[in-house]
C-alpha positions as a printed Julia matrix, in Angstrom:
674×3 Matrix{Float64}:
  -3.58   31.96   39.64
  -1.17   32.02   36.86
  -4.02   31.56   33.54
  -3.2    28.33   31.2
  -1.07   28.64   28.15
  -3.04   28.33   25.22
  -2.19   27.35   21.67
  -3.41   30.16   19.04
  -4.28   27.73   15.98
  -5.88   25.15   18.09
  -9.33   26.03   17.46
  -8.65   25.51   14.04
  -6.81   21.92   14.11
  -9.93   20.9    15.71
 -12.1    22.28   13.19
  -9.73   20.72   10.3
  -9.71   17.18   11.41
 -13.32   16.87   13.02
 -14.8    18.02    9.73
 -11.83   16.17    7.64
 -12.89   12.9     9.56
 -16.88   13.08    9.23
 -16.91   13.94    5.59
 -14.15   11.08    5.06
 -16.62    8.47    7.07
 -19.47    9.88    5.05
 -17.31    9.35    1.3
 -16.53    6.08    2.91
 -20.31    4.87    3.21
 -20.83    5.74   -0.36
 -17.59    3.97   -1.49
 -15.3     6.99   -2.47
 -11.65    6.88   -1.54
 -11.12    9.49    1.6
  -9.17   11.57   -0.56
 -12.27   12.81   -1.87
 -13.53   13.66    1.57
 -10.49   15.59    2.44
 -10.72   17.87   -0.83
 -14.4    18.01    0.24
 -13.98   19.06    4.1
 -11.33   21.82    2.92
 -14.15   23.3     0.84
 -16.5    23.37    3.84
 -14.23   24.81    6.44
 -12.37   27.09    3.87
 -12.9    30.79    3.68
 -15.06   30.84    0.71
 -17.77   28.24    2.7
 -17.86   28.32    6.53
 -14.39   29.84    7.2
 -13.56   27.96   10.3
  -9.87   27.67    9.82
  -8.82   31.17    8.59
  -5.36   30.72    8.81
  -4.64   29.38    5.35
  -0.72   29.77    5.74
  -0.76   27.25    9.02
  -2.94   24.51    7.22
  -0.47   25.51    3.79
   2.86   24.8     6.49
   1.38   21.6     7.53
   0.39   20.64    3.57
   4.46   20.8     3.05
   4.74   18.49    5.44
   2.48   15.97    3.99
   4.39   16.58    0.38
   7.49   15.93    1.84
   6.44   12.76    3.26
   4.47   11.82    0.91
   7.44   12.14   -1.5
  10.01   10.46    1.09
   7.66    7.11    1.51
   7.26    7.03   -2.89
  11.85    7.08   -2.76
  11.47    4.2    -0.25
   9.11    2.34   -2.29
  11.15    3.15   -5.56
  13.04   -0.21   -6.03
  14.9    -0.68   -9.69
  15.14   -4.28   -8.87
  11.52   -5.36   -8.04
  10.17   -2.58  -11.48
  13.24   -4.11  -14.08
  10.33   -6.09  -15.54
   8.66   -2.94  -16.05
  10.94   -0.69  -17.03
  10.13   -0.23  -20.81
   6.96    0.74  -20.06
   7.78    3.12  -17.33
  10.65    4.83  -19.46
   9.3     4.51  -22.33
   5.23    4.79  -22.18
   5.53    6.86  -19.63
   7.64    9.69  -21.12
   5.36    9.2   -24.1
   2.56    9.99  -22.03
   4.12   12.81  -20.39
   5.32   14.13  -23.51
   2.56   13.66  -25.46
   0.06   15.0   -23.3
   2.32   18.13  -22.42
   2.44   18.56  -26.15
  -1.43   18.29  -26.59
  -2.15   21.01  -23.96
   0.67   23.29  -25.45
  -0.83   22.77  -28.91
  -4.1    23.89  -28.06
  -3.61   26.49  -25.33
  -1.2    28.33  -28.41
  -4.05   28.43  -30.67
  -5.86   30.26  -27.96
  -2.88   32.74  -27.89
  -1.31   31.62  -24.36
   1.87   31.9   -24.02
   4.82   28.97  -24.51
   5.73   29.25  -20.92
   2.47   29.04  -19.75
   1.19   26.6   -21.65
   3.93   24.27  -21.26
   2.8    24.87  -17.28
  -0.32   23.79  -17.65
   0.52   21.68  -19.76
   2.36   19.57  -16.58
  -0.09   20.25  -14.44
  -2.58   18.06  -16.66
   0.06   15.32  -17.37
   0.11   13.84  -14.22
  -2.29   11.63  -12.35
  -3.18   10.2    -9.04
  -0.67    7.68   -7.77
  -2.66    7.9    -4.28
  -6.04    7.35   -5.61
  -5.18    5.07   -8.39
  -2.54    2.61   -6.79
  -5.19    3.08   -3.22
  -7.69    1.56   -5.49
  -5.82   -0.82   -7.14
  -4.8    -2.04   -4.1
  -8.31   -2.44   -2.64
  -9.69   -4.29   -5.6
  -6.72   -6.61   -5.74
  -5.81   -5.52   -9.3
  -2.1    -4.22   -8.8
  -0.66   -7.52  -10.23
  -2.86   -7.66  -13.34
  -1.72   -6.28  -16.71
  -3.62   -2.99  -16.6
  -2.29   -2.5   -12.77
   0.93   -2.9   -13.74
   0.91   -0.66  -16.54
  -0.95    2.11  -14.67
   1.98    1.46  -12.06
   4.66    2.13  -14.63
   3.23    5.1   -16.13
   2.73    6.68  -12.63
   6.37    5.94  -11.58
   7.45    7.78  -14.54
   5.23   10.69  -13.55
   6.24   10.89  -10.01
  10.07   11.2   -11.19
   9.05   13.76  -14.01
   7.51   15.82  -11.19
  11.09   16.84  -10.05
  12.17   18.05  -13.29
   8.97   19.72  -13.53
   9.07   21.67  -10.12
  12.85   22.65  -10.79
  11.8    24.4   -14.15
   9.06   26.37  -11.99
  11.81   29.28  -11.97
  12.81   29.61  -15.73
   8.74   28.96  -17.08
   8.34   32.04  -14.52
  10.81   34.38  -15.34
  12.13   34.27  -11.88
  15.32   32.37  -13.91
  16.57   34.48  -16.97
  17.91   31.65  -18.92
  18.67   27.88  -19.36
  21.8    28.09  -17.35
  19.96   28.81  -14.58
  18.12   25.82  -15.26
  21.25   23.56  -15.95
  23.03   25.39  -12.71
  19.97   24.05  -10.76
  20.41   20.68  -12.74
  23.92   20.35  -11.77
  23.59   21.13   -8.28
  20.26   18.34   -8.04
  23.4    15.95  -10.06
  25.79   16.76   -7.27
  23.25   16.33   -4.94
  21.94   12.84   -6.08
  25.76   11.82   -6.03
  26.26   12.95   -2.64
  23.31   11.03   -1.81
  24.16    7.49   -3.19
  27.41    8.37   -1.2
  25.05    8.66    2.23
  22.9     5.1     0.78
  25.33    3.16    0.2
  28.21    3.45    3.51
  26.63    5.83    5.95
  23.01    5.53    6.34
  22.3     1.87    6.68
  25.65    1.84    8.89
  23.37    4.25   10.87
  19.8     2.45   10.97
  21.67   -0.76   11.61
  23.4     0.51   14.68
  20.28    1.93   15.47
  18.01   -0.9    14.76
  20.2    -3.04   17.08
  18.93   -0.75   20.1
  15.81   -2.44   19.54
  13.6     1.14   20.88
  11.14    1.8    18.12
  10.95    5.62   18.99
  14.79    6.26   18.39
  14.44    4.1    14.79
  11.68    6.63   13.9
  13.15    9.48   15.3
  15.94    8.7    12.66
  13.87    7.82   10.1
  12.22   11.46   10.76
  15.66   13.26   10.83
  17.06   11.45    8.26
  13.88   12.84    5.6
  13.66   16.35    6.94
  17.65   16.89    6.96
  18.16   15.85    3.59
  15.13   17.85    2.36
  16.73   20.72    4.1
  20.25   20.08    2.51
  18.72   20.68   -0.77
  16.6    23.51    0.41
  19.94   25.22    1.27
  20.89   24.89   -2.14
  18.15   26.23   -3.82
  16.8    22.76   -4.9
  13.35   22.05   -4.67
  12.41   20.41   -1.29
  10.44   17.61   -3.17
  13.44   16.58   -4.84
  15.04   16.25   -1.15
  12.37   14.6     0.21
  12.51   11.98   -2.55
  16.39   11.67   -2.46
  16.1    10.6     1.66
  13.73    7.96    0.61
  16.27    6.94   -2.24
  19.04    7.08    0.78
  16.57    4.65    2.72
  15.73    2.26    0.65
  19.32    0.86    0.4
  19.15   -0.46    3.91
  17.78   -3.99    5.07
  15.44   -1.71    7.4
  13.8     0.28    4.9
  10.96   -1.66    5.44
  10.31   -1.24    9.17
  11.09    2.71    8.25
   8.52    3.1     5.53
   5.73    0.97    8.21
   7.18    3.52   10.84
   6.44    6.66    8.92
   3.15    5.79    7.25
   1.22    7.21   10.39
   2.61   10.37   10.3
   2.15   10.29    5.84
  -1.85    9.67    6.36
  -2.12   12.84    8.64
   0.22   15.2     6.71
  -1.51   14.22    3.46
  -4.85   14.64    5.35
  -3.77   18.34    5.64
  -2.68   18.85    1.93
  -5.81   17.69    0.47
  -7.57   19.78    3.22
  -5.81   22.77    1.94
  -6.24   22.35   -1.95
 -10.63   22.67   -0.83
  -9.79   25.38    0.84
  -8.73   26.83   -1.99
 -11.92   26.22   -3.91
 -14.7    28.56   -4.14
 -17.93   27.08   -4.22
 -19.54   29.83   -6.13
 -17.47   29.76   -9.38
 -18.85   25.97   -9.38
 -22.32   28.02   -9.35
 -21.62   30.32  -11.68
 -19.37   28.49  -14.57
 -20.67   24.42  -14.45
 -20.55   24.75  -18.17
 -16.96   25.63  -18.44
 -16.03   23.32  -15.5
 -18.14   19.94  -16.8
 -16.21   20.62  -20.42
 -12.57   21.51  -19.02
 -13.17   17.72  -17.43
 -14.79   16.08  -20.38
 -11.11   17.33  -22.21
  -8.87   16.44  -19.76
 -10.81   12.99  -19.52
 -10.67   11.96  -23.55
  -7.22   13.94  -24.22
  -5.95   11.69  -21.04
  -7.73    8.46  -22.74
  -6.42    8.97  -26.18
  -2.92    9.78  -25.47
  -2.27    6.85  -22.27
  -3.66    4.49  -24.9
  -1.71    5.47  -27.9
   2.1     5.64  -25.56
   0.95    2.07  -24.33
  -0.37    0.73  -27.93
   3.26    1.96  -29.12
   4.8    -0.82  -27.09
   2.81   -3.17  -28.22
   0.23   -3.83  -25.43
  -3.44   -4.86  -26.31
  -5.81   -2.4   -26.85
  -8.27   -3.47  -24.12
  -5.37   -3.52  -21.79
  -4.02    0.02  -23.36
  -7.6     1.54  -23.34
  -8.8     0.37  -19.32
  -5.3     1.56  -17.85
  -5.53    4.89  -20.22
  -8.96    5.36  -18.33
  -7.9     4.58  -14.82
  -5.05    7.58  -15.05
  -7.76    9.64  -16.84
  -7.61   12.63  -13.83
  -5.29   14.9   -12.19
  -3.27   14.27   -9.54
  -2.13   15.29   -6.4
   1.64   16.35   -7.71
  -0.28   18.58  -10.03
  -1.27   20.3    -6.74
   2.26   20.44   -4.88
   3.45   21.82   -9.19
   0.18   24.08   -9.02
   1.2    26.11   -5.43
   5.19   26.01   -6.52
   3.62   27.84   -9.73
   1.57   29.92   -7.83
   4.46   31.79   -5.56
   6.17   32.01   -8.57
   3.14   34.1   -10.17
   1.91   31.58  -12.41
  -1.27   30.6   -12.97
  -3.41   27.65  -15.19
  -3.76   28.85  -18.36
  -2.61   32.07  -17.64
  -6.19   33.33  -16.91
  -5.4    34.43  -13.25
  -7.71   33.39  -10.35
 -10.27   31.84  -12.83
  -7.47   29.44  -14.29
  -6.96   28.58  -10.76
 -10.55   27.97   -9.62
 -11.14   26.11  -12.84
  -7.7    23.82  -12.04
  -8.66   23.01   -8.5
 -12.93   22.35   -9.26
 -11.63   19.84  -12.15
  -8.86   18.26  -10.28
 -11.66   17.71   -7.51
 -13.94   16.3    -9.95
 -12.0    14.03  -11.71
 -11.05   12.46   -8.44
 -14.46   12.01   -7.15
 -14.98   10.33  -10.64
 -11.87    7.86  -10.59
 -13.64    4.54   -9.18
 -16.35    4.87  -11.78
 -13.97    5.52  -14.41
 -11.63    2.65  -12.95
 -14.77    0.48  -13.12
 -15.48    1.25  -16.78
 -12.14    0.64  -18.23
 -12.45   -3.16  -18.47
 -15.77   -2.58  -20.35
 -14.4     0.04  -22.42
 -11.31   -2.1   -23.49
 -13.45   -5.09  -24.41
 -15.73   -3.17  -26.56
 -12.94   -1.57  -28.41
 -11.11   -5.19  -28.71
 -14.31   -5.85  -30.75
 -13.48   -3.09  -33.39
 -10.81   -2.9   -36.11
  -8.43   -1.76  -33.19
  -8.01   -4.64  -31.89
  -5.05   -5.54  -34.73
  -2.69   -3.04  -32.51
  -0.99   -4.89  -30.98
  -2.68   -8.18  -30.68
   0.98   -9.98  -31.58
   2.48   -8.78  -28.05
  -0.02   -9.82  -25.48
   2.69  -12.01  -23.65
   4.63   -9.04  -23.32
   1.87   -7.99  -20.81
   3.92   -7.49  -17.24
   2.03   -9.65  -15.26
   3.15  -11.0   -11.29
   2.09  -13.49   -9.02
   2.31  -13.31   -5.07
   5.72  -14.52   -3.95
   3.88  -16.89   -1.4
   0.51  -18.26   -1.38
  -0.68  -21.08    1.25
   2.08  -20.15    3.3
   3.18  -20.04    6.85
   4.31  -16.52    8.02
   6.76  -17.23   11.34
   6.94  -14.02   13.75
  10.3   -14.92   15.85
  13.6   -16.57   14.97
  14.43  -17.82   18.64
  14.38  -21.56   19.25
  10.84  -22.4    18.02
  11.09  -20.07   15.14
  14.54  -21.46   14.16
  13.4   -25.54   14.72
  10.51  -24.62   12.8
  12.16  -23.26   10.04
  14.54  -26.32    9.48
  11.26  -28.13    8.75
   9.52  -26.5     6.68
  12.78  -26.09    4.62
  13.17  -29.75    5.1
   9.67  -30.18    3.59
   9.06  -27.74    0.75
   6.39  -26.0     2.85
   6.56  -22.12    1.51
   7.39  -19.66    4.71
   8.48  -16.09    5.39
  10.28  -14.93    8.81
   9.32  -11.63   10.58
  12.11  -10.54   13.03
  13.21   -7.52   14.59
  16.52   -8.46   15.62
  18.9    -7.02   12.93
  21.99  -10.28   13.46
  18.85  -12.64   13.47
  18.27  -10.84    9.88
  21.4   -10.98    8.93
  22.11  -14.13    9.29
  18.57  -15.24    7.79
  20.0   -13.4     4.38
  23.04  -15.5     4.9
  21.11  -18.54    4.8
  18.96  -17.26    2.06
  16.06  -17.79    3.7
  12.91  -15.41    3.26
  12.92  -12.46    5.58
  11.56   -9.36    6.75
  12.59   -6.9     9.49
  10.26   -5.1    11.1
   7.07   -5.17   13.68
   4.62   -7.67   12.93
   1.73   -5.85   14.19
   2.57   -3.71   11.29
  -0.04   -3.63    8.69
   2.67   -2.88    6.31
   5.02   -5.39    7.24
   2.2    -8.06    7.31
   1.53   -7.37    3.53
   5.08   -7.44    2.79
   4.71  -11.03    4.13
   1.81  -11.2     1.93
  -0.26  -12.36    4.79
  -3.75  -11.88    2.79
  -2.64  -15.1     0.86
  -1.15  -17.52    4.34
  -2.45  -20.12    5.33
  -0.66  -20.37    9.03
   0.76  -17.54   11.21
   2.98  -18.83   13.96
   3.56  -16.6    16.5
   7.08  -18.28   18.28
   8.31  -14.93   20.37
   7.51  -15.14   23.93
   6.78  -11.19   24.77
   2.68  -11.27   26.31
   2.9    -7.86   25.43
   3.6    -7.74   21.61
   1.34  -10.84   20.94
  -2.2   -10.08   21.14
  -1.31   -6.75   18.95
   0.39   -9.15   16.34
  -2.48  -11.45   16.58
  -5.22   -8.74   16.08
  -3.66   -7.41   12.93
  -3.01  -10.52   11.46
  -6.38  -11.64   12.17
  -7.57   -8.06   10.41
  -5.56   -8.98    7.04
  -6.6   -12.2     7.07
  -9.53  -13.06    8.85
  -9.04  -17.49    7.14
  -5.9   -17.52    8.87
  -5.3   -19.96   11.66
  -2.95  -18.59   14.05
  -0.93  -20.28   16.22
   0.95  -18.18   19.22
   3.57  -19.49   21.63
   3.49  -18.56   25.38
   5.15  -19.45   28.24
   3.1   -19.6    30.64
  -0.86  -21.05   31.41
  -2.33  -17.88   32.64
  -1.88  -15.95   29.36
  -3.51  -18.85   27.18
  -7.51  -16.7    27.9
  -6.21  -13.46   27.01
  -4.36  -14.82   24.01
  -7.55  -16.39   22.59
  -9.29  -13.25   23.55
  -7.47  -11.61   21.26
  -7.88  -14.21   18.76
  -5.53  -17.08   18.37
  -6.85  -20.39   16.94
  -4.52  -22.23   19.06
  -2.52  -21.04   22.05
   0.62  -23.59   23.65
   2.05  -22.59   26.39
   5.45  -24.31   28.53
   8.05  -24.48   26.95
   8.94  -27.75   26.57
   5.91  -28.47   24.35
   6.18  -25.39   22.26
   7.91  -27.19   19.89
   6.43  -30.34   19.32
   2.93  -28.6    19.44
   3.65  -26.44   16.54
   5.13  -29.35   14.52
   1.62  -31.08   14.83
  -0.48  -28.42   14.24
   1.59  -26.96   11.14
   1.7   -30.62    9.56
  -1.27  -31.48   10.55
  -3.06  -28.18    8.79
  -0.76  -29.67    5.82
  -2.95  -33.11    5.89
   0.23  -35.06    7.39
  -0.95  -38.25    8.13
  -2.27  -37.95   12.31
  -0.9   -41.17   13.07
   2.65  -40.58   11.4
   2.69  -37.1    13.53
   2.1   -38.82   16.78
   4.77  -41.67   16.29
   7.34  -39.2    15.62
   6.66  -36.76   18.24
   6.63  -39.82   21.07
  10.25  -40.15   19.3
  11.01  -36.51   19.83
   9.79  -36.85   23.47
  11.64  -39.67   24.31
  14.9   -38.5    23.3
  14.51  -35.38   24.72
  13.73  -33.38   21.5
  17.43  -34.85   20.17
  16.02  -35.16   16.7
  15.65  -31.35   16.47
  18.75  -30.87   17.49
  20.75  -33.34   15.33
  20.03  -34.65   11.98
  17.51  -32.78    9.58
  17.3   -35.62    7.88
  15.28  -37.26    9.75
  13.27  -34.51   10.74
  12.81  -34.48    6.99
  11.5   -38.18    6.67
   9.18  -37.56    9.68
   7.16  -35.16    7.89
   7.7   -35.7     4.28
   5.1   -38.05    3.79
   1.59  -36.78    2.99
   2.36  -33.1     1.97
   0.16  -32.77   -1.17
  -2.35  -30.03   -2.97
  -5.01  -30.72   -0.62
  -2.88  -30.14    2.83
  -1.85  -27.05    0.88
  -5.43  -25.48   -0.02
  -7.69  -27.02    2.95
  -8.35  -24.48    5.76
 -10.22  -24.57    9.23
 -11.81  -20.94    9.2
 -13.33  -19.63   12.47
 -16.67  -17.78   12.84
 -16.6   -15.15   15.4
 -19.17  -12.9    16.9
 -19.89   -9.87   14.69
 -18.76  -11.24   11.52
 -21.15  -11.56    8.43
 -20.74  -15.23    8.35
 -22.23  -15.67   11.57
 -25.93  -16.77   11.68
 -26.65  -17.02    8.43
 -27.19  -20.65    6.41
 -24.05  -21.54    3.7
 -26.42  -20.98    0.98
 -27.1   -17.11    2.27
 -22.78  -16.99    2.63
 -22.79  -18.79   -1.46
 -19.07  -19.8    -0.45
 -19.19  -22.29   -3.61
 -21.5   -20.69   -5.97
 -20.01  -17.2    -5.29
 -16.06  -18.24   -4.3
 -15.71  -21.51   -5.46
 -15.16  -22.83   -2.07
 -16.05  -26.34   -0.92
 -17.13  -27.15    2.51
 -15.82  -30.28    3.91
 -17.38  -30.04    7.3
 -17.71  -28.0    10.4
 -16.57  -28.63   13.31
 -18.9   -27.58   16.76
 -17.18  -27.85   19.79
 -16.42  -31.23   20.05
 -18.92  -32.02   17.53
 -18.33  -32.34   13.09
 -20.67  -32.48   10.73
 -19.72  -33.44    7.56
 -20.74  -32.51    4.25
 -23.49  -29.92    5.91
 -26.02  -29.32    3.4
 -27.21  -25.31    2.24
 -29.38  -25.11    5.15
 -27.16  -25.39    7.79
 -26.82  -22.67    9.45
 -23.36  -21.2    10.86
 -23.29  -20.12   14.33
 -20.39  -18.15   16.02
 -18.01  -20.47   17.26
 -17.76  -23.01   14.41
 -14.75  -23.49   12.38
 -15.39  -24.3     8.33
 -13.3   -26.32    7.01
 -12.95  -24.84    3.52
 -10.79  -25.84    0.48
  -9.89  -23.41   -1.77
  -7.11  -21.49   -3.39
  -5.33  -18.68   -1.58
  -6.63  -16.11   -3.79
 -10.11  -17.84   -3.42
  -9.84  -17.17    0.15
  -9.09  -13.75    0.08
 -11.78  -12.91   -2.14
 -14.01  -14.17    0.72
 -12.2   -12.71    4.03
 -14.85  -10.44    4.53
 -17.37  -12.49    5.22
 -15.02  -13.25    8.46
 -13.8   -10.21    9.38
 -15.26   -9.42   12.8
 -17.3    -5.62   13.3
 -14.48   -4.97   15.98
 -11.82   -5.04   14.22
  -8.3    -4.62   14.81
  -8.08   -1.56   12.12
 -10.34    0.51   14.13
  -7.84    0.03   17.27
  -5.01    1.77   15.09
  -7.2     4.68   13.66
């Protein structure tokens, strides 16, 4: 019997990501980001704790991995267009900050009789902060858009393009490189590189994803996607360039395409695991006793890098005229050290450098403050609001007080919107009326002429898969008020319908099929409303679309006995009409009024409105609720709110995401995808 063929480092990929995943769950339960619980699980099963993985060069290939994607999905993301607003303060606060706090480090590391080179090493390595952690936060608490967000944003995207510089002077701050030519050889080539590269993004690659795309097979788009990152990452390597400034370029050559989207929602799967593995391998690096044996050293190294980080954020935002409680609460939230620092620490490290030039103790000092400052980052996020207002209160608050409009500041493109998956029939019909009407709508489609002719049209669209949590923010689903679901494939629907319903658990969703025997598992999955044949689709999404938008019920039923009696020949002829049919009655309160199901599992489910405070804690009003066939109106704080019932709540959009929670049912759709 011919023995089975084993794999040598599978013991320890078990080990890696059963550990990785318990002490992530546990960081979860007391509210710190996962990253945190991956630097934590590498200290466990590292060699200097419980040594279950003691191949440190396997988990260190897979880390490069998760740095190459992690730096491929950041060139994607990097648009000039949607950060113009912002680019004073990225340019220009952020290569203060950088410069400044490189400076700082030099400066005091010289009187201490460390070399230039080394200094101005370390010096990087505490310049740059967590774009993961920080903008992962950010995102949670909903604060990306506000002034500070925005401003930690900018500084960060300065910092993630100063990392390439940084790695590519790894050689001459080493001595590996005997002068600055080498550096401006290496220069050049990255130059020669970059042009080569808007060469591929601007005739070849999205000629490639589009012919691509049009197969319509998800696996060969990703598969491209894939090849696409690691090939260019490799061209570089091949020319001595750093591999992060590859990795970044492909996501540059990406993001020029109509589908870089759908790529960046396609390769975020495979990000999360890689990245898993690189802050696996920085604990594993950590040893537990130096933490033992040197706290002292270690709790004032991060007291430093904390005030030296404060002080100098502040002052390279203050400098552009930004408030000082704005300056001072985004100069705390980039107060730690980030996960570049890591990929610039182990590019350092082959090249025989080390923090500080104090050897394995520099190291061990690096790695136990980088941990700790990240563990620290939601508390110090927390306190920066509380800091800034206190210092607003003192004599700083002159600097700059006369710029506070200059504060970049952004709204959500859509709010109390409808979010259309399919442009077929329906999708199109539907679309002419809400155009018609002023109603506020986005299209999710993944055929690329459909797209194409949508941006012909101007009209508001996104390619990619709508069960996509990705491409579901890009829609900014958190802040709709309808999702129509107008494709007719059984199999894509419920998927679309359960991560929609996870984003935003106030939406009403309304889903399209063709036939009666799909309309249980449809609701079963969690549709609001389900129409099946054909024939009706149409005229049943009208009515419940204008009807959510308080469209007078007896206007909606004259016209669609019009639209039946002439065969649906008002849809296909003049829009004008369509227009007067449901122009009348659109106002504020169609626009903010919502009917919110209760479902089993979910907090709001048996407990009395004045236990769920939906006015007193949200600001949302309760018009009535509707049992079965039954409504009560104007139910008083006792009432209480069994599954099954549907609120109907009015409320802004941002109102209403503030309270999803409360409606987000224990089975959700986000434990499906993990």
């Amino acid at each position: 019997m011919t023995p089975a063929v084993g794999l040598p480092f599978l013991n320890e990929l078990v080990a890696l990501f059963l550990v990785s995943v318990g002490i992530a769950y546990l960081c979860y339960r007391l509210k710190l980001v996962p990253i945190v619980g991956f630097l934590i699980a590498g200290v466990v099963i590292g060699p200097n704790a419980l040594a279950l993985v003691p191949d440190q060069e396997l988990v260190d290939m897979l880390a490069e991995i998760g740095v190459i994607l992690l730096l491929f999905t950041i060139g994607i993301e990097f648009s000039l267009d949607k950060l113009n607003r912002i680019r004073k303060a990225i340019f220009v606060g952020g290569g203060l900050q950088v410069l400044l706090t490189t400076g700082a480090v030099v400066g005091i590391l010289m009187v201490f009789e460390v070399n230039l080179n080394t200094s101005i090493y370390t010096g990087f390595l505490v310049a740059l902060s967590s774009t993961a952690i920080v903008l992962g936060l950010l995102s949670q608490r909903r604060e990306t858009d506000t002034p500070s967000g925005q401003l930690s944003l900018a500084v960060l995207i300065f910092q993630d393009l100063a990392i390439i510089v940084m790695v590519l002077m790894i050689p001459i701050l080493s001595g590996e490189s005997d002068s600055g030519l080498d550096l401006l050889w290496i220069l050049g080539k990255a130059l020669l590189l970059i042009a080569f590269v808007i060469v591929l993004a601007r005739r070849i690659v999205p000629w490639i994803l589009e012919k691509v795309a049009k197969t319509r097979r998800q696996e060969l788009f990703l598969l491209t996607v894939v090849a696409i990152c690691f090939g260019t990452a490799a061209l570089t390597s091949m020319a001595n360039v750093s591999l992060a400034l590859g990795a970044f370029l492909a996501g540059l050559v990406v993001s020029e395409s109509h589908f870089s989207e759908q790529a960046l929602s396609e390769i975020l799967p495979l990000r999360t695991i890689f990245n898993a593995v690189f802050f696996v391998s920085v604990g594993m690096l950590l040893d537990i006793s130096y933490v033992i044996e040197y706290p002292v050293i270690l709790l004032a190294t991060a007291a430093v890098v904390i005030i030296l980080k404060l002080l100098i954020t502040s002052t390279s935002l203050l400098t552009l005229g930004y408030p000082v409680r704005i300056a001072a609460a985004s100069g705390l939230a980039l107060a730690q050290i980030g996960e570049f620092s890591f990929v610039l620490e182990r590019a350092g490290r082959m090249a025989g450098m080390t923090p500080a030039g104090m050897g394995d103790l520099g190291s061990q000092t690096f790695i136990a403050v980088s941990v700790l400052l990240m563990i620290l980052t939601p508390f110090l996020l927390n306190l920066g609001p509380g800091l800034g207002t206190a210092l607003a209160k003192t004599p700083l608050k002159h600097l700059g007080r006369d710029n506070e409009a200059k504060t970049p500041e952004t709204r959500p493109e859509h709010e109390d919107h409808v979010v259309i998956v399919g442009y077929g029939p329906a999708g199109r019909r539907l679309v002419k009326v809400l155009r018609e009407t002023g109603i506020p709508f986005v299209v999710i489609e993944m055929n690329p002429d459909s797209v194409a002719e949508m941006r012909a049209e101007e009209i508001p669209v996104i390619y990619g898969d709508a069960s996509s949590s990705h491409i579901l923010e890009l829609a900014e689903i958190a802040t709709a008020k309808l999702c129509v679901i107008a494709i007719n494939d059984p199999a894509a629907s419920p998927r679309i319908i359960k991560a929609a319903h996870f984003e935003n658990p106030t939406l009403q969703i309304l889903v399209r099929t063709r036939f009666l025997n799909e309309v249980e598992m449809l609701e079963d999955a969690g549709a609001d409303i389900v129409i099946p044949e054909e024939m009706e689709t149409t005229v049943r999404i009208f009515s419940q679309v204008l009807g959510a938008y308080m469209i007078p019920e007896d206007e909606i039923e004259e016209h669609i006995r019009t639209l039946r009696a002439e065969d649906y020949k008002i849809l296909r002829g003049s829009i004008q009409e369509a227009h007067l049919m449901v122009l009348q009655g659109l106002d504020e309160e169609g626009l903010h009024t919502r009917a919110v199901a209760v479902r089993e599992g979910s907090p709001s489910a048996n407990k009395t409105l004045r236990e769920l405070q939906l006015r007193n804690k949200y600001d949302l009003s309760v018009l009535a609720v509707r049992r079965g066939e039954k409504t009560i109106g104007n139910p008083d704080g006792d009432f209480l709110v069994e599954p099954g019932d549907r609120l109907v709540l009015v409320g802004t959009a941002s109102q209403f995401t503030t309270c999803a929670h409360l409606f987000r049912a224990t089975e959700s759709f986000k434990n499906e995808q993990t």
